[in-house]
Structure formats: C-alpha cells, structure tokens
C-alpha positions as CSV (number, residue, x, y, z in Angstrom):
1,X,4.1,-37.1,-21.1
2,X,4.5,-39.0,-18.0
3,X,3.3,-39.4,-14.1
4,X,6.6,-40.3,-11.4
5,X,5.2,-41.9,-8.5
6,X,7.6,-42.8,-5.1
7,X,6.5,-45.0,-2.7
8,X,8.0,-45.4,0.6
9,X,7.6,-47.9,3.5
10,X,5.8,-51.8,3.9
11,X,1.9,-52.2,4.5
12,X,1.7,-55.6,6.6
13,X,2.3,-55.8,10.4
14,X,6.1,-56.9,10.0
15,X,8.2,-59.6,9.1
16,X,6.6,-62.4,10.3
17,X,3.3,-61.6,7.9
18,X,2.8,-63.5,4.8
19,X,5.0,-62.0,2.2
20,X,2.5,-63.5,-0.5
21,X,0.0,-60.7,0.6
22,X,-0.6,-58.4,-2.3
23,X,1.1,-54.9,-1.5
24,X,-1.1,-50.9,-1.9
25,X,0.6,-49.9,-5.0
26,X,0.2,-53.4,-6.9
27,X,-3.5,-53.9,-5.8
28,X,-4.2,-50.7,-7.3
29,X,-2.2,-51.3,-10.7
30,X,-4.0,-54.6,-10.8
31,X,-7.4,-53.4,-10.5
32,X,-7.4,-50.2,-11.8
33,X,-9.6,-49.6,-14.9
34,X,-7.2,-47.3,-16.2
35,X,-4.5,-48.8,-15.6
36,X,-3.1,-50.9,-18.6
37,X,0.2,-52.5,-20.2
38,X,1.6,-53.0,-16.7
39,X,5.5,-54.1,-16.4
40,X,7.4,-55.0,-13.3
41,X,11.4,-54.8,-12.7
42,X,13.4,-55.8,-9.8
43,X,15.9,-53.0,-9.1
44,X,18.8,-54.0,-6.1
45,X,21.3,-52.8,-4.5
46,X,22.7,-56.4,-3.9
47,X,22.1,-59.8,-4.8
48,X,19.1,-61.1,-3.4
49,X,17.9,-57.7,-1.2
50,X,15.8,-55.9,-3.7
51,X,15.9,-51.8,-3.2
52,X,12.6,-51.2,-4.9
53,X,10.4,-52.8,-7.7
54,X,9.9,-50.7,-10.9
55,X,6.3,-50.8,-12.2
56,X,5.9,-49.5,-16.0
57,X,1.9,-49.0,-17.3
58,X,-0.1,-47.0,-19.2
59,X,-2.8,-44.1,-17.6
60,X,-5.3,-42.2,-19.1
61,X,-4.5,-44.0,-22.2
62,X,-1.7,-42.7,-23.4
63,X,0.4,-41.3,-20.7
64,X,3.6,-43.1,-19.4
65,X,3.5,-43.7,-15.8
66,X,5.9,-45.2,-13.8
67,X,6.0,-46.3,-9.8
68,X,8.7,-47.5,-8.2
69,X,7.9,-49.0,-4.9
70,X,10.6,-49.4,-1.7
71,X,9.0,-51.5,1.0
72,X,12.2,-50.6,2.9
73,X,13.4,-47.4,5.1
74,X,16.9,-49.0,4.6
75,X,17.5,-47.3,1.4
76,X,17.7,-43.5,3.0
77,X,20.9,-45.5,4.6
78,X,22.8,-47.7,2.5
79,X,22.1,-45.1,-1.0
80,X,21.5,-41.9,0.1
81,X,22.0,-41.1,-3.5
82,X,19.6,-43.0,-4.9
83,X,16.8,-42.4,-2.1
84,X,17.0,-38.5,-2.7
85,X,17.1,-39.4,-6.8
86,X,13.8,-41.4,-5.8
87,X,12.0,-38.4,-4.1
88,X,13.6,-35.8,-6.3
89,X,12.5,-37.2,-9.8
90,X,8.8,-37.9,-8.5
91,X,5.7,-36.2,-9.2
92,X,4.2,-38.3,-6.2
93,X,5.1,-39.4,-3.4
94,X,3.5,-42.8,-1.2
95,X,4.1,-43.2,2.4
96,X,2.7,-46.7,3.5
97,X,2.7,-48.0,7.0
98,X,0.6,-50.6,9.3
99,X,-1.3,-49.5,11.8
100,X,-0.4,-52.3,14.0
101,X,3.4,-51.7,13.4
102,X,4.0,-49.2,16.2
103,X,8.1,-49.8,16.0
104,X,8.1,-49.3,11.9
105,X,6.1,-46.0,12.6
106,X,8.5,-44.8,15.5
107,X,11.7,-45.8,13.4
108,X,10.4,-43.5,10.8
109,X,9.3,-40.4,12.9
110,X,12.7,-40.7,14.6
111,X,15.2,-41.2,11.3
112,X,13.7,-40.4,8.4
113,X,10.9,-37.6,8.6
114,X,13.3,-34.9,8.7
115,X,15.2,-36.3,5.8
116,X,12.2,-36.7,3.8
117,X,11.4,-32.6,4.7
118,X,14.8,-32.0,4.2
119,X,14.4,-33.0,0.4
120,X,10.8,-31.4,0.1
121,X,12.7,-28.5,0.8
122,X,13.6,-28.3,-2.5
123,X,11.0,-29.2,-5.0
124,X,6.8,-29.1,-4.4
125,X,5.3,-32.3,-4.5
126,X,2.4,-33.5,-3.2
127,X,2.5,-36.3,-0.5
128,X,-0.5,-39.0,0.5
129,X,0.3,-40.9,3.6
130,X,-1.9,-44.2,4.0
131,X,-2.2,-45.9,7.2
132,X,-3.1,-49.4,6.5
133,X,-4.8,-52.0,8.5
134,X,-7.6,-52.5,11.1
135,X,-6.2,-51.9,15.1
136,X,-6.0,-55.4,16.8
137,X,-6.3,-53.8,20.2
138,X,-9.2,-51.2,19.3
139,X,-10.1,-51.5,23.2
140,X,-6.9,-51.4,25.4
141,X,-6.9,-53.6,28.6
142,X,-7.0,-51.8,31.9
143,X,-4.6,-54.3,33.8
144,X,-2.0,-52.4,35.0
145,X,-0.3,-55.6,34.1
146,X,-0.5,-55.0,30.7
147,X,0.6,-51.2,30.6
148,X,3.2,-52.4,28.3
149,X,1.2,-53.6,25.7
150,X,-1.6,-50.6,25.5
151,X,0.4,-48.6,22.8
152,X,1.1,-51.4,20.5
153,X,-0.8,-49.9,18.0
154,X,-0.4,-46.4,15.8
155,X,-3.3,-44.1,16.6
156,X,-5.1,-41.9,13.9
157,X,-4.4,-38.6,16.0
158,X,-0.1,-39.9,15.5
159,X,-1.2,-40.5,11.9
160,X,-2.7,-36.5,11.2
161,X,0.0,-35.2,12.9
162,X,2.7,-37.0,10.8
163,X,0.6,-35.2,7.5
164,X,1.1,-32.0,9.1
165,X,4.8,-32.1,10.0
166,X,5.3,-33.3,6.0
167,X,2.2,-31.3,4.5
168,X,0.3,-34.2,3.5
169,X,-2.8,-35.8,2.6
170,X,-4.1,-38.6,5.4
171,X,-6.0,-41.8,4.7
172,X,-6.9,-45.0,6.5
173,X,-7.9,-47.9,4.8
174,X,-8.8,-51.0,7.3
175,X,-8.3,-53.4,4.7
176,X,-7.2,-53.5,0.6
177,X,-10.6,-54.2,-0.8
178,X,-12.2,-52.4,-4.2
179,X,-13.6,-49.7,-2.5
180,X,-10.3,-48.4,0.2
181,X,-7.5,-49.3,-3.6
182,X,-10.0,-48.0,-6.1
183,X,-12.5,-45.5,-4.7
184,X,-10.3,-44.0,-1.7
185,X,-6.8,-44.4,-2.4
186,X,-7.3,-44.5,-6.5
187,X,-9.5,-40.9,-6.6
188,X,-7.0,-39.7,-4.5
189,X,-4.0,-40.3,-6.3
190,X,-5.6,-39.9,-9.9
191,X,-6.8,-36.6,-8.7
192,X,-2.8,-35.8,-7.8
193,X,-2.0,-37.2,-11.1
194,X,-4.2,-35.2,-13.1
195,X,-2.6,-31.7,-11.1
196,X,0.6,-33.4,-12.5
197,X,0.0,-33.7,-16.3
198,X,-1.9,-30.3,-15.8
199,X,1.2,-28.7,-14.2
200,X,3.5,-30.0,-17.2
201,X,1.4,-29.1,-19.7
202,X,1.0,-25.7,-18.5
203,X,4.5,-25.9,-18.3
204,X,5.4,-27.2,-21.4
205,X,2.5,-24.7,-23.4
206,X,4.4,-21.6,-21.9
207,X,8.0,-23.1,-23.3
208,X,6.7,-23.4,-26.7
209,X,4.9,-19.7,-26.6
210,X,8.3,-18.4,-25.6
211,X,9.7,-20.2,-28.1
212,X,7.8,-19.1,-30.7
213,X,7.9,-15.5,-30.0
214,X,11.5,-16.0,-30.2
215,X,11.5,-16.9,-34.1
216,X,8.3,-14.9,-34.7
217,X,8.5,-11.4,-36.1
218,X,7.7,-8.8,-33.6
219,X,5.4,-5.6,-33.9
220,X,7.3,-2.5,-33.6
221,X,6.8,-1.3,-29.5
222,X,5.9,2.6,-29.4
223,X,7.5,4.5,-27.0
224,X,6.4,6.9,-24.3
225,X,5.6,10.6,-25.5
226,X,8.7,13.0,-24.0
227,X,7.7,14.3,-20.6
228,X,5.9,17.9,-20.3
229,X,7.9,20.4,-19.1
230,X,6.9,20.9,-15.0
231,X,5.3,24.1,-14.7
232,X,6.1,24.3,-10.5
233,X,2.8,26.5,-9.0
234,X,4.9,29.8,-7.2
235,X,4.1,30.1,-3.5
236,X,1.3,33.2,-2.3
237,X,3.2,36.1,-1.2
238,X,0.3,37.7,0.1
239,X,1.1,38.0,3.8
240,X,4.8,38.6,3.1
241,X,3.9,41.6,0.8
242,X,1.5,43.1,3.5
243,X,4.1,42.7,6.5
244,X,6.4,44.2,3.8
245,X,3.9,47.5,3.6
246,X,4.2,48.1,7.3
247,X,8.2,47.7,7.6
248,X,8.1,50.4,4.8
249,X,5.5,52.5,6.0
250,X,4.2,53.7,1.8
251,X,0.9,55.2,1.1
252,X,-0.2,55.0,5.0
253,X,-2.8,56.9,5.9
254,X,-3.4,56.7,9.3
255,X,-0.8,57.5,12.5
256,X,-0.8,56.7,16.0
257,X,0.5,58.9,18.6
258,X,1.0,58.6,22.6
259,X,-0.5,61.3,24.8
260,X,3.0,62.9,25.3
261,X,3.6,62.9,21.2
262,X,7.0,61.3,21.3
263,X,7.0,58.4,18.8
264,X,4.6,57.8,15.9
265,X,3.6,54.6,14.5
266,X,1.9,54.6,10.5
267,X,-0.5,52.4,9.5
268,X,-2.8,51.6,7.2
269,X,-7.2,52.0,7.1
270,X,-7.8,49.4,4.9
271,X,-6.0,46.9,6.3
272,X,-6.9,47.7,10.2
273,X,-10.5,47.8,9.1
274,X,-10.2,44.4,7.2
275,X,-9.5,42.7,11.0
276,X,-11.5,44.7,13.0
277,X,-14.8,46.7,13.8
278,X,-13.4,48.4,16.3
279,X,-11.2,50.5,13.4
280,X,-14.2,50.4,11.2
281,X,-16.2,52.1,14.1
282,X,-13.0,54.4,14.9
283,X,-12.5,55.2,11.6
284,X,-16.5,55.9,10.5
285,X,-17.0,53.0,8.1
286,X,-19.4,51.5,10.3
287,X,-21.6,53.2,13.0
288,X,-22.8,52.2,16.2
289,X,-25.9,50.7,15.2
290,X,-24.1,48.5,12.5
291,X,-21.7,47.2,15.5
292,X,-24.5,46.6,18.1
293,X,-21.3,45.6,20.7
294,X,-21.1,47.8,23.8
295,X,-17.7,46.1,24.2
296,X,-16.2,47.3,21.3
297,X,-17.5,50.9,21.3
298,X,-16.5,51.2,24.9
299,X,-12.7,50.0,23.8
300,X,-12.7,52.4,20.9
301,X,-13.3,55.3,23.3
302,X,-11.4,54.4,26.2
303,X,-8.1,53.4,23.9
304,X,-8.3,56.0,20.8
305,X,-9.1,59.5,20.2
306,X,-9.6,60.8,16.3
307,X,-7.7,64.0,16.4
308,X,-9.0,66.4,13.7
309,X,-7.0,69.8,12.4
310,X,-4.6,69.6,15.2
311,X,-1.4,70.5,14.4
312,X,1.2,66.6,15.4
313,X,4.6,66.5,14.4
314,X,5.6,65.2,11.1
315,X,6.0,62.0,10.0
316,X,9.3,60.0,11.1
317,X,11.4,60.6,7.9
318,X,10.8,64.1,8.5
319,X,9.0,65.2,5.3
320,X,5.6,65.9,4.9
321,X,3.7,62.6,3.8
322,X,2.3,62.8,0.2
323,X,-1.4,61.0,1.6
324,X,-3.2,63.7,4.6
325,X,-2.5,61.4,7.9
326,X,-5.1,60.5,10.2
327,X,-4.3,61.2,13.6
328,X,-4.5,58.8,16.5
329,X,-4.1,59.5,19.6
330,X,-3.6,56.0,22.0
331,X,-4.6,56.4,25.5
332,X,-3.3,53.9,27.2
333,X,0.4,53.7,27.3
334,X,1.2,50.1,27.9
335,X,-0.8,49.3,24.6
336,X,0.9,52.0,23.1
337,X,4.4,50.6,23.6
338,X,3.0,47.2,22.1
339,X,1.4,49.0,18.9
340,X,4.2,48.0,16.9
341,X,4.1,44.4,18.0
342,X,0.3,44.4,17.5
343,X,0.2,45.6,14.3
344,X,3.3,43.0,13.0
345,X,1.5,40.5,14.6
346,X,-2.1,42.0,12.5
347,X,0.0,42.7,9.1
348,X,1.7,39.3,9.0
349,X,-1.8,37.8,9.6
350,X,-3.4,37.9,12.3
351,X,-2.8,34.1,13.3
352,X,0.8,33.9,15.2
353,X,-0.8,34.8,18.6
354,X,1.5,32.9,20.9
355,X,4.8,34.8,19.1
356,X,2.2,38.7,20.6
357,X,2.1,37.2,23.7
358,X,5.8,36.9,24.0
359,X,6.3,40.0,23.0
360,X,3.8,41.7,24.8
361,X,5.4,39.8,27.9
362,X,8.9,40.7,27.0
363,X,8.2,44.7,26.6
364,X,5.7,45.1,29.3
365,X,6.9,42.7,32.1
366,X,4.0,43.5,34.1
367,X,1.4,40.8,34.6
368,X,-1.4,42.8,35.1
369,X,-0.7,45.0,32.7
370,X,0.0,42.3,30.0
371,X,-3.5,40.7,30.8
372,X,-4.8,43.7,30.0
373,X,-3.0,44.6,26.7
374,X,-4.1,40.8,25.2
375,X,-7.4,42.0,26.2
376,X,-7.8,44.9,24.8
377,X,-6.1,43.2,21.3
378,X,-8.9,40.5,21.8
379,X,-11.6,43.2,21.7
380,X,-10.1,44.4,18.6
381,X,-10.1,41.0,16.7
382,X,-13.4,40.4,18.1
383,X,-16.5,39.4,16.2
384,X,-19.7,42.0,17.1
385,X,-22.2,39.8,19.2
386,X,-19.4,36.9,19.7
387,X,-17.0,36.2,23.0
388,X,-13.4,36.0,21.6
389,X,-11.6,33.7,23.7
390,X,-7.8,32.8,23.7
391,X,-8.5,29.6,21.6
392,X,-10.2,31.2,19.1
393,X,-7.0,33.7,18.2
394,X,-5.0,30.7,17.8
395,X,-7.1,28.9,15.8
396,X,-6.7,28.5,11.8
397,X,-10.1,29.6,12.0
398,X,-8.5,33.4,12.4
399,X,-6.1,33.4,9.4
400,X,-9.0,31.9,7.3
401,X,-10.8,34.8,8.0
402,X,-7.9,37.2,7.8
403,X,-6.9,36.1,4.4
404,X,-10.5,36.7,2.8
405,X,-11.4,39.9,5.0
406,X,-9.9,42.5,1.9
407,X,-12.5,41.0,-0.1
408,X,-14.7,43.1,1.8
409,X,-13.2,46.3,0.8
410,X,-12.8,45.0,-3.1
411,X,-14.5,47.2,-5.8
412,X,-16.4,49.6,-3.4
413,X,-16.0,53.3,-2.8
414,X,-15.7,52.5,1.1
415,X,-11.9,53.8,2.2
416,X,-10.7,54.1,-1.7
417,X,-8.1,56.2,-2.6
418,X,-7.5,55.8,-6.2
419,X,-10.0,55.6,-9.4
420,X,-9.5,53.8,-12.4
421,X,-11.2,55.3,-15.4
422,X,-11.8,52.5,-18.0
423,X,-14.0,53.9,-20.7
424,X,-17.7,54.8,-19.4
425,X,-16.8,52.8,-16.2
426,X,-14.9,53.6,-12.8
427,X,-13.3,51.2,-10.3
428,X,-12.2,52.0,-7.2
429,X,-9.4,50.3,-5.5
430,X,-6.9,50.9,-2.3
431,X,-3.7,52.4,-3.0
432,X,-2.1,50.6,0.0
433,X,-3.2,47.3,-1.4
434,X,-1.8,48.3,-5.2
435,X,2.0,49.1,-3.9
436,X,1.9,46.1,-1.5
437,X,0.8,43.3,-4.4
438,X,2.0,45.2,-7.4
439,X,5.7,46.7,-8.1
440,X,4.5,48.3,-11.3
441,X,1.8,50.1,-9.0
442,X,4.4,50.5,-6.7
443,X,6.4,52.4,-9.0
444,X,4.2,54.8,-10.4
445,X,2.8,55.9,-7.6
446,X,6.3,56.7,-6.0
447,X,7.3,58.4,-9.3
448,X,6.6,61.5,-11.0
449,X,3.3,62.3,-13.5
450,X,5.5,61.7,-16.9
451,X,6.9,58.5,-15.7
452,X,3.3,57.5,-14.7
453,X,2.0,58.3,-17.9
454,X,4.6,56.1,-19.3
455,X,3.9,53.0,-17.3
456,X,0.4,53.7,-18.2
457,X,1.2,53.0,-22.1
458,X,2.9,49.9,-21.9
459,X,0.1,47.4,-20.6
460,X,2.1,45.0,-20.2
461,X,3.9,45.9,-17.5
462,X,1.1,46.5,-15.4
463,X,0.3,42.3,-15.8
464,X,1.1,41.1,-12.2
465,X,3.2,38.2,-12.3
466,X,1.7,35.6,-10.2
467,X,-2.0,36.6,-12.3
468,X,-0.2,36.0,-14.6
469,X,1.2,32.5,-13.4
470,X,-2.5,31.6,-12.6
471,X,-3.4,31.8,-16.2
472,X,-0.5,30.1,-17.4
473,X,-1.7,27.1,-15.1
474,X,-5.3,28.0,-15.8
475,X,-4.3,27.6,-19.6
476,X,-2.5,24.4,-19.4
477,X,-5.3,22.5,-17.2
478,X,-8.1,23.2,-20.1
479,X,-5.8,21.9,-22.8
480,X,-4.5,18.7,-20.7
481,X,-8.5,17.6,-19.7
482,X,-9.5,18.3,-23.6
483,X,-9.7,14.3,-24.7
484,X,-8.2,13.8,-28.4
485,X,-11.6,14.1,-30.4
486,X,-12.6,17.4,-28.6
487,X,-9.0,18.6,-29.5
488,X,-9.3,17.6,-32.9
489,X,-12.8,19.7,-33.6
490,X,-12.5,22.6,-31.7
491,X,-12.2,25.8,-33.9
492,X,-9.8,27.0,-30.7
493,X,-5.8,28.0,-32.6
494,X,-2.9,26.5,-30.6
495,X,-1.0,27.8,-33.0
496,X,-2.3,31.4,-32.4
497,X,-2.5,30.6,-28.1
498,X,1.6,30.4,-29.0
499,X,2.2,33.0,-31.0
500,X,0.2,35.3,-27.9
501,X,2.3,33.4,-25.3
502,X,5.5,34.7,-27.6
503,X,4.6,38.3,-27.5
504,X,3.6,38.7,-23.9
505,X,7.1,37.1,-22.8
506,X,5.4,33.8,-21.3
507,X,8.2,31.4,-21.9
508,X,6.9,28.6,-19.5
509,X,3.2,28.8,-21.6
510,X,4.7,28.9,-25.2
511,X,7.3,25.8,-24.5
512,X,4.7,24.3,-23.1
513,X,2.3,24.5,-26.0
514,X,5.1,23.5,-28.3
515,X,5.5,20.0,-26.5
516,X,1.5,20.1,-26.8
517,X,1.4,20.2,-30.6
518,X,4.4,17.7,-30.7
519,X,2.8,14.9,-28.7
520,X,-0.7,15.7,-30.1
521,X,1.1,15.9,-33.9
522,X,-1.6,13.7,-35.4
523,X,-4.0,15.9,-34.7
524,X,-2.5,19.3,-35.1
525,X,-0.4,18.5,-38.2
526,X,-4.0,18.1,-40.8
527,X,-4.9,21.8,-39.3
528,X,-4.4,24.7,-41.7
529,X,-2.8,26.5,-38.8
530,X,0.1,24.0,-38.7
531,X,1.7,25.7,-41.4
532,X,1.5,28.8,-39.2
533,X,4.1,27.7,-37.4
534,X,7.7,29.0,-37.8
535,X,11.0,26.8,-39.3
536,X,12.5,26.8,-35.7
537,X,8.8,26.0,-34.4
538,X,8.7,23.4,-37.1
539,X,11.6,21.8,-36.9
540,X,11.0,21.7,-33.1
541,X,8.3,19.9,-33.5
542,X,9.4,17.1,-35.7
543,X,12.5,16.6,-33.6
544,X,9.5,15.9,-30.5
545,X,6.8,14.1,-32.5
546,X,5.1,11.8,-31.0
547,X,4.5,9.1,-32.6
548,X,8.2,9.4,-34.3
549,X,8.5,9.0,-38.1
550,X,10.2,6.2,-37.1
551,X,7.7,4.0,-35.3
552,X,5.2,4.9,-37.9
553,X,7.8,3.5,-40.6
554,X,7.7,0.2,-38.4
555,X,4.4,0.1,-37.9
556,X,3.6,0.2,-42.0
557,X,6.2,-3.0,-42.3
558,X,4.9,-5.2,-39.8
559,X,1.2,-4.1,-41.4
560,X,2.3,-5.3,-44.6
561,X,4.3,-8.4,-43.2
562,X,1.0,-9.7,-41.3
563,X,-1.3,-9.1,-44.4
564,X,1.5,-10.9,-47.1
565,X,0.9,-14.1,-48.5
566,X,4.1,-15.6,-46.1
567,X,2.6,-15.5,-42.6
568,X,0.3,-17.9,-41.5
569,X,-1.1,-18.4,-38.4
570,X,0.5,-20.4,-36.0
571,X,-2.7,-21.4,-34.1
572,X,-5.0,-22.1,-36.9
C-alpha cells in the first residue's frame, strides 16, 4: 500500500533567495521520525530545468510513500499532461508559497487556480495550503509616498480565502523549525495520510468480500409468499336505499294532503320521526312534556292537522294501499308545494341544505315566502331546547346525527309494524326500513303468503349482502392479526371455516382461506384437519405453498454443504 503526495509551488521570497535553503517537503522527510529509507530523483522536462524532484521513503513502517515536489507553476504550461497526471494520481496535494512573494501569489490566483479546480473536479482529494514565511512589512508605512510598496506582502485574510475557493486546509508557518515541519505541518499531513491508507483499505477490504462471495457458494434466497387476494370493502348504500324508498313510495304509512285535496305526497313514520320531534309530537311518540319546545308544538299545529276516519281520496296509483294511511293535512300551501323537495332533501339525508334552498327558491320565487318555508323546515330539524341556525343544517354535524337517528327506533315496540317470532322471543322491527335495506324482505312482503313462507325456509336468502361482506372482512382481520404460534395452538378449524364459506356461497372468504392455509403450510400441514381438505383443495395448496418444496430442497443442500468436512471458514 502506498501514500501519493503532489506538491506545488516554491517557499522562499524569489529568485534572488539562497537556493541552498532547505525546501517544506525535504525538511519534513529529513526530520521526520517516521520517515525512513528516503530516495531522491531528478525528473525534467529538459536538460538542466528540472520539472519536479521525486522523493521515495518509507511511512508508518512499511507503507510506500512517494512525493514529488514542483517548485515551478511552469509545468501547468509547458506539460499539461503531466501536471494533471501529477494531481490526478495523488492522494495529497501541497500548495507552498512565501508570504513575502506577492507576484508568485497573484500569478497563481490569476492562471492556475481554476486549473487546479478544474481537475478537483474530478477526483476528492484533500488539499493543505502553507503560507510560508514571516511578513517583512508587518507595519505598512503611511507615506503616501510609499503607497506602492504597502501591499508587497500576501495577507492571511488573501491566504483563507484562496482555501475556500479550492476547499482546503490553511496553515502559516513563520519559519521551518521542528515545531511549524513536525508538529504543524507533519500532524497535518500524517493525519491526511492516515484518511488515505484508511480509504484504500476500506476500499480494497470491500473488493475482496465481493470477490469472495463471487466464488463462494450461496444460500438458497426465499421468495416472497404470493399476494392475498384484495378483498375491496363495498361502499354503504344506506342513504341511497332510503331516497330509493321515497321515489317508490312501498310500505308508507303516512300521507300528506293540501287543504283543497288535490295532490298527495306518501311518506314514511319512522323515518320522519328519526329527524324530527316535531313528527314524533305530530305523530304521538312523544308528548308535550317530553318536547318542552313551545316552538315546535306551535309549528306542529299551525302546519299539520291529524285527520282521523275521514274519508281522502286514494292513494296515487289508484288502489287501496295494503298499510292503513295516516292522513295529513298541510296547512300552509307554499310548504305544501315544497313537501316533495323537503322530504328528498330529509330521505337522502338530511345534510345537502344549500341544493333545498335552491329548490325551495326555484318553486316558490317569493322571498318572503321562501324565508318562511326554510324556517318552518328549521323548526322541523330542530333540537328541543336548542336555536337551529343556518350553519348548523349545513354542517357535517347534521348527517352525523341523521345517519345514527334509526338507532333510536331499533328493537322497540315504538312505531313497529312487523314481529319476528324466534322461539320464546319477539323482535320488533320497521317494515319501511326491512324493504328499503333488504330485497329478500322486499320481496316477501310484496308477494303472496306461500311465497313468503318459502323465502322463510331457505335462510340463506334472508343473509343481507353487505352483513354479510362485514363478516367476510370481520373474518379475515382476526385470522391476519393471529401471530404464527397463536395460529399453530388454537383448537379454531380453518379447514372447517372453508368448508362453511363453501356452502353459504362466500367465494371471496373461502379463496381467501385457501391462500391462508397455503402461506401458513408449515403450520396447517401437521393438523389432523389438513387431510380434510379436498384433491382440488389439495392440490391447490401445494401449487401456492409457501415455502415451495423447492426452496426447502435448497435449503437442506446448503445445510449440509456448510456442516461437510469441505468448507472452512474464510475468516478464521
């Protein structure tokens, strides 16, 4: 291993100076204490004009170093070639000037700095600049007379800002004693050179790993486990299906009339009563002293009017409705003609108040009478006890508390319609709500008693398929968070969860849960319910094993290949 160390430029004042004077780089050869079996070569470019002298020695005891010194800027001119081969080759580099040598110091600021950079460009070496020399004229004269002579000298500030434009390290040594070559200049430079031999042995220690793992026998690499299939979560349908139940007017139960009787407009109780207390007072699931709001009871009396064994016209379609209507009569004709509007804007959830405000706008053109409308719809939505402002009906707050509001009305006798006899228990439930989420419920209570009957046999079709989804995703989430020892002890059946998924027509759970058992095969194949499995569930599963029979089959020969007599260790 070896140090390469350039140095540039000459340390005494100029030509005129003694040339006997020992130079930087041989002072510190010379005097060095690890320094040893020094040589020293003339190398020039013509007779008699020496480019640079070539200094061979020993460093550190066995490592090669070698200087070549160029007291000269000349060379950057004459051998451009050889100059760049110089800076190119080196692991250090020496920039030597004297202090007292302003027009040296300019000529090389002005002509060869930016060749120097130019070739830095290209490698990373590290660069020590030493200014050399004590200042003659420390203190300049003040004679205006002498203004010529007051920058003879190279000032430290010129010096630091050379090291910045080249990135290097700046020293000053006033004169070439033991303590500026050996204590200043020499840590400085052995520190460099020890980065260097550091640097190459890194170097070289990472060229013979990569050699070696070349020629070395390598372990088998295990692949990545096939993807699970992406069970996509489906999208809530729940205001969609309730907008849907209002467009098709099915199991409604309650109608609203105009004074004059000329249109109707169905609806629903449990869904107006879900929103509001006004339709909970109006429609005698709460009573006054649950409301406590004069507001609201003055509303419901001055808008509505319950109309009991009066004889209305039928419904729209013109056929007697198979559910006894409640009639409605809505005094106020301007929020009559919005109804329709209101109650989109109520079924689709209660949240897209800026769309009713168009509409009301639109159909009543009056703005008087459209103030008063929004009002009136404000009193409806409003909270007993609380001021309903604009803001808060078109906040997120509202379709918060819209989507949650049917929980109310959840397994209580309050506005049910339909009983569900399961053994020694009964559960009540909303017919309106059943048709809207459910086709199955839909169905049967559109068709006739045998068909209901049917439907009633065959459980599975009652299954709604987004609950069903749920517990599909529900399913898969437990298994995934279930870490490999818990998996391997649990007395749950895989095996037995697929065959269920099978029969109940969930083809996104049961591929799922064969991908399961094929990445988890370790585990699942020493389980007496792995022979449980079908051939096409078998042979499934071996074709997506994870890990493959053949990784283990590489695995066992690079086992027995590191435990054979053969291999040694490289290291010990």
């Amino acid at each position: 291993m070896s140090v390469n160390i350039a140095a540039f430029g000459n340390e005494r004042d100029g030509p005129s100076e003694d040339n006997q004077q020992p130079s930087l780089i041989w002072s510190y050869l010379r005097r060095s204490a690890l320094i040893s079996d020094i040589d020293c070569s003339l190398s020039a470019s013509q007779v008699g004009n020496p480019a640079f002298t070539e200094y061979q020695a020993s460093v550190f005891g066995n490592v090669r170093l070698v200087v070549r010194d160029c007291p000269v800027w000349d060379i950057f001119d004459s051998d451009w070639y050889t100059s760049r081969r110089l800076i190119g080759g080196a692991d250090i580099i020496v920039i030597k000037y004297s202090v007292n040598d302003k027009t040296s110091f300019q000529e090389l600021k002005d002509s060869y700095v930016s060749m120097i950079k130019k070739t830095l460009n290209h490698c990373s070496v590290p660069v020590i600049i030493s200014a050399i020399g004590a200042r003659k004229n420390g203190v300049p004269c003040t004679c205006p007379l002498c203004t010529s002579d007051r920058r003879s000298c190279v000032t430290t500030a010129e010096g630091v800002q050379l090291a910045k434009e080249l990135g290097a390290t700046y020293l000053e040594l006033h004169t070439l004693n033991d303590f500026y070559i050996q204590k200043y200049f020499g840590g400085v430079l052995e520190y460099f050179m020890i980065q260097s031999l550091n640097q190459k042995s890194s170097e070289k220690m990472k060229k013979r790993k990569k050699l070696q793992k070349c020629h070395r026998v390598q372990p088998p690499q295990l692949e990545q486990p096939e993807k699970m299939p992406i069970l996509k979560g489906e999208a809530s349908h729940y205001n969609a299906d309730l907008h849907n139940l209002l467009c098709c007017c099915q199991c409604a139960d309650v109608a609203f009339y105009p004074e004059d009787f000329s249109t109707v407009v169905e609806a629903h109780k449990v869904i107006l009563c879900s929103v509001s207390h006004l339709f909970m007072l109006l429609f005698e699931v709460k009573t006054p002293a649950d409301i406590c709001d004069t507001s609201i009871m003055q509303t419901a009396q001055s808008l509505f009017t319950v109309e009991v064994d009066a004889a209305f016209p039928l419904a729209p379609r013109g056929i007697p409705p198979c559910i006894p209507l409640l009639r409605v009569v809505v005094k106020d004709s301007a929020f009559c003609s919005c109804l329709p509007d209101i109650l989109h804007f109520i079924y689709s959830g209660a949240f897209q108040w800026e769309r009713l405000e168009e509409d009301i706008k639109k159909k009543v053109k009056d703005p008087e009478k459209t103030e008063n409308v929004l009002e009136k719809v404000k009193c409806i939505l409003k909270t007993p006890g609380k001021l309903n402002t604009t803001k808060d009906c078109r906040s997120q707050q509202m379709k918060r508390l819209y989507n949650t509001s049917l929980r109310l009305f959840f397994n209580t006798p309050v506005l049910a319609d339909v009983i569900f006899k399961i053994q020694d228990a009964t559960v009540p439930a909303h017919r309106a709500v059943l048709v809207a989420r459910c086709e199955v419920m839909a169905a049967m209570f559109n068709a006739g008693i045998l068909q209901a009957m049917s439907l009633l046999i065959c459980a599975e079709m009652y299954q709604v398929m987004r609950l069903q989804h749920i517990c599909e995703l529900y399913i898969i989430t437990q298994l995934q968070s279930m870490p490999s020892r818990e998996l391997a002890s649990t007395s749950l059946s895989i095996v037995s969860l697929l065959k269920k998924a099978k029969f109940h027509n969930s083809d996104c759970l049961s591929t799922w849960l064969l991908h399961f058992i094929a990445t988890n095969y370790l585990i699942f194949s020493q389980k007496p319910e792995f022979q449980d499995l079908s051939v096409e569930e078998r042979n499934f599963v071996e074709m997506h094993r994870w890990p493959s029979n053949l990784y283990l089959k590489q695995l066992a020969d690079y086992r027995n290949y590191i435990h054979s007599q053969k291999w040694h260790c490289t290291v010990m």
